[in-house]
N, C-alpha and C positions, 0 to 999 in steps of 0.2 A: 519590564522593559520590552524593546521591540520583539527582540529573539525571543525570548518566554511566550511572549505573546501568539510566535508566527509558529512556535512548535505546539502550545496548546492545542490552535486553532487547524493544525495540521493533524496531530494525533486524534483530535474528536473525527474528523472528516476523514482520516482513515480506518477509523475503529467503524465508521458505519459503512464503509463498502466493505471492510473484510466480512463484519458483521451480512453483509448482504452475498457475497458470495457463499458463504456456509446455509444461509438460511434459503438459497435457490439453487443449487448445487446443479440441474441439471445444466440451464440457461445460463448460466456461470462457467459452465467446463465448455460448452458451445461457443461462446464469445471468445474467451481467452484460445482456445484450438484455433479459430477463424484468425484470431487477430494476429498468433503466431505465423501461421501457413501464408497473410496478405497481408502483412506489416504495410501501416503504412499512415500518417496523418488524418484519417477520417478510419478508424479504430476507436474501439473503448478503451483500448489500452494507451493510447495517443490521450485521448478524451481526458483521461485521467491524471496522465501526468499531465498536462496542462492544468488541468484544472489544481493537482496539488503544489503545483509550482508557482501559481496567482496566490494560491491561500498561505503563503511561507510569507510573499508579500516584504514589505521591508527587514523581516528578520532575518533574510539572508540577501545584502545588496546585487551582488552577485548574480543576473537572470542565467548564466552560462552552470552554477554553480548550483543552484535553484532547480531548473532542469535537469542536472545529474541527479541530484537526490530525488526530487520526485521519479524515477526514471528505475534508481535501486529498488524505491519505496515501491513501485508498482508491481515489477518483477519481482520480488521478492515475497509480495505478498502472493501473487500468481503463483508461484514454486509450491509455498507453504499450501498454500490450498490445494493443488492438484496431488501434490506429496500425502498430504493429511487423506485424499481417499484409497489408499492404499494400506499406510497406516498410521494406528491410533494416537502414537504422539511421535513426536517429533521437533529434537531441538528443546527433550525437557517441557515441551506446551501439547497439553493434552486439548485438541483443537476442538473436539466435539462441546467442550466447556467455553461459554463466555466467558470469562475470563478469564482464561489462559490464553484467548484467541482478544481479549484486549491486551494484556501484559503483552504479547508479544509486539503488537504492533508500538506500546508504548517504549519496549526496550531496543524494536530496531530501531524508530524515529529517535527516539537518544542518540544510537550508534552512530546513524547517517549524520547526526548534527550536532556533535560535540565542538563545543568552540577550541 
């Protein structure tokens, strides 16, 4: 169905920018610092959550509802990363591991979008 569909296609596209935060850690912790210090609609972190809030697409009608969750999903992935260079695991996901660092992104996107 639609929501299957719109969490699938959510979890893949968040598995590859977490996946790309870890594997460029320096340009990663540079962005997400900038984007904290100048929040603001022309950010990567903006960038993102729009972008994960198109790809949920009909499986959440909801664009006010849509934009929360991609909004969690972004931040939270930002934490876990910055969190993870300090230390080694965290939240039971050992980060430095692919997947533990996809499990994780597949158990928050459950979390954020339980029907």
């Amino acid at each position: 169905d639609k929501f299957d569909a719109g969490k699938a296609r959510l979890k893949l596209a968040a598995s590859q920018v977490f996946y790309f935060l870890f594997t460029n850690p320096s340009i990663s912790k540079i962005s997400i610092m900038n984007d904290y210090l100048n929040y603001g609609n022309d950010t990567n972190s903006w960038a993102a959550i729009d972008g994960f809030s198109k790809i949920m697409g009909d499986a959440i009608p909801s664009k006010e509802k849509r934009e929360k969750i991609a909004f969690y999903l972004v931040n939270s992935m930002q934490v876990a990363f910055l969190k993870s260079l300090t230390q080694s695991e965290f939240l039971g996901y050992d980060f430095s591991k692919s997947l533990d660092r996809k499990r994780y992104i597949e158990d928050l996107i459950d979390t954020l979008m339980r029907e």
